[in-house]
Structure formats: structure tokens, C-alpha cells
C-alpha positions in Angstrom: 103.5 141.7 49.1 107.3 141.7 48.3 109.7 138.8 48.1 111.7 138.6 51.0 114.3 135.3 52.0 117.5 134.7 52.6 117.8 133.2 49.4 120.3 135.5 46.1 116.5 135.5 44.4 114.4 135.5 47.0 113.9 139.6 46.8 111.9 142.0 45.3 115.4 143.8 43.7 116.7 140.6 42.6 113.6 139.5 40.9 112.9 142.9 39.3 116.8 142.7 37.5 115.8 139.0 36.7 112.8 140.9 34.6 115.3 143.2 33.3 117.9 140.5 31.9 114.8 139.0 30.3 114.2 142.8 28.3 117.9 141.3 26.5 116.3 138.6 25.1 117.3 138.4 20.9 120.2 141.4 22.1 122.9 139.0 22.9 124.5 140.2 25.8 127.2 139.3 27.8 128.4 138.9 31.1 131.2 141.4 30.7 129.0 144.3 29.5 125.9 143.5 32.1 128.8 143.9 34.7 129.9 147.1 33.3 125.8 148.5 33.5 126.0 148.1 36.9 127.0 151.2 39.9 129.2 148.9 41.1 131.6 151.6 43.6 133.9 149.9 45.5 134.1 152.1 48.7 130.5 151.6 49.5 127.9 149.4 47.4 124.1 149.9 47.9 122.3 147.1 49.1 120.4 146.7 45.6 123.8 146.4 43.8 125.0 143.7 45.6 121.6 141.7 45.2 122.1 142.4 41.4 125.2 141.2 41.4 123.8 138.0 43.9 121.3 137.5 41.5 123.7 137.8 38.4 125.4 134.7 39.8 122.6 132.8 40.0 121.8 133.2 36.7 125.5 132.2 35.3 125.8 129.4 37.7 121.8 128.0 36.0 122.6 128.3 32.9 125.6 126.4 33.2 123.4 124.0 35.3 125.7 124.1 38.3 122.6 125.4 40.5 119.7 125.3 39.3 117.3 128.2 40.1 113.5 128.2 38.9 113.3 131.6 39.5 115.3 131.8 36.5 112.9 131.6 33.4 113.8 130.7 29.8 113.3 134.2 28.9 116.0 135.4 30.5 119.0 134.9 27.9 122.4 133.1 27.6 124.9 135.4 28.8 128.4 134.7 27.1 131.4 134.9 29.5 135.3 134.5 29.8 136.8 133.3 32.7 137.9 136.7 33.6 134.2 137.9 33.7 133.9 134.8 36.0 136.6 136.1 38.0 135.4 139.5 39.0 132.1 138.4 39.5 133.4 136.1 41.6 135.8 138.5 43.1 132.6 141.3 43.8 130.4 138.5 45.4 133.4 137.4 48.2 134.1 141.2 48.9 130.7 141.4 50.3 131.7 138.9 53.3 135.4 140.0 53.2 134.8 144.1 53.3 131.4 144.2 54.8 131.5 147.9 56.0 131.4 148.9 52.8 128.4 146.7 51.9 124.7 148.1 53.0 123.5 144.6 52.4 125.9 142.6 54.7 124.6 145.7 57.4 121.3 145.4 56.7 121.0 141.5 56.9 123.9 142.0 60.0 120.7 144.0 62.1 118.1 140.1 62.2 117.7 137.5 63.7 121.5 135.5 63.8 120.2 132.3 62.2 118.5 134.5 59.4 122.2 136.2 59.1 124.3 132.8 59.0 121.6 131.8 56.5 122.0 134.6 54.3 126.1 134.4 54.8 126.8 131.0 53.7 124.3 131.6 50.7 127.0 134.2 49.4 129.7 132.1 50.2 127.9 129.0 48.7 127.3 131.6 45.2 131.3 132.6 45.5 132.1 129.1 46.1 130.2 127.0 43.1 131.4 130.4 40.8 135.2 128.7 41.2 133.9 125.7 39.3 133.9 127.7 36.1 137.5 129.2 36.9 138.7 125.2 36.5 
């Protein structure tokens, strides 16, 4: 049975790109060129983007112990950042809520229940949110 929650980690996409940041482990990657991997197309983002790129701030806001996710295992490895890799992270994550017809995920979590929506909403915002702590 799949993972399934309202939750950045708590689905079967983000836990499988969890397994593939652990593959880096001893490679030394970084924030900036992780970002760059990803299909990231700004007039419309597939739903398993955007919960890479939920999932990808998770990561960077528990190893900076901000939030801590035990989802997250050691095997998954430091990933080095500027505040400019912060930044469009940052920047992706808010344009999920701020242009959501061009996100499948915001549609697809727009079609449940409404508390299961909100839930799912303020988790984003919450990720976007504790993200500006690293931009101090």
C-alpha cells in the first residue's frame, strides 16, 4: 500500500526521491545542482515535481534542524546551499499556492475533502514560511 497524507513526505513520490538523495551519499551534492536535475517547467509542473521539490525542503529545513522530519534518514546526505539556492526553492514552493493553475498538485489536492485541502495548503505555506529563516 502507498503512502498517502497531507504531509511534504507523506507520499509514495516523495519518499521514493528521499531514496534517491540517499543514492548521493559520498557524491557531495548540492542544493543548486539537485535543483537543476529536476523538470522543473514553469507554465505547468507535474504533480510529482512539485512533491520533489516539497520534499527537497524538507530535507534542507532537517538538516538545518529547523523541522525536523524522521522520514529523513542519515543516509540521505548534507546538501550544501547559498542563500540564493534557498531563495528559488523558496520562490518554486510559494508559486504552487500563488499560480495554482499551473500546478497538477494544488488541482489534484483542490478535487478532496476541504479540510484535507486546507491541510495540505498551510503545510506548503508552513515549508515556504520556515525556508525564510535561512534567507535571515
Amino acid at each position: 500500500m502507498g503512502a498517502w497524507g497531507y504531509g511534504c513526505l507523506e507520499n509514495d513520490t516523495a519518499l521514493d526521491f528521499i531514496g534517491y538523495l540517499e543514492n548521493y551519499k559520498g557524491k557531495e551534492p548540492s542544493l543548486k545542482k539537485i535543483l537543476r536535475e529536476m523538470e522543473y517547467d514553469a507554465e505547468y509542473v507535474d504533480s510529482d515535481v512539485d512533491a520533489e521539490i516539497l520534499a527537497l525542503a524538507a530535507v534542507i529545513l532537517n538538516q538545518e534542524k529547523i523541522i525536523e522530519f524522521t522520514e529523513i534518514t542519515e543516509e540521505v546526505p548534507y546538501l550544501p546551499h547559498t542563500k540564493d539556492d534557498i531563495k528559488v526553492l523558496k520562490e518554486q514552493i510559494e508559486d504552487i499556492v500563488a499560480n495554482s493553475e499551473s500546478h497538477e498538485l494544488y488541482e489534484l489536492w483542490e478535487e478532496t475533502e476541504a479540510e484535507d485541502f486546507n491541510e495540505w495548503k498551510q503545510e506548503v505555506e508552513d515549508l515556504a514560511e520556515a525556508l525564510s529563516d535561512l534567507l535571515k
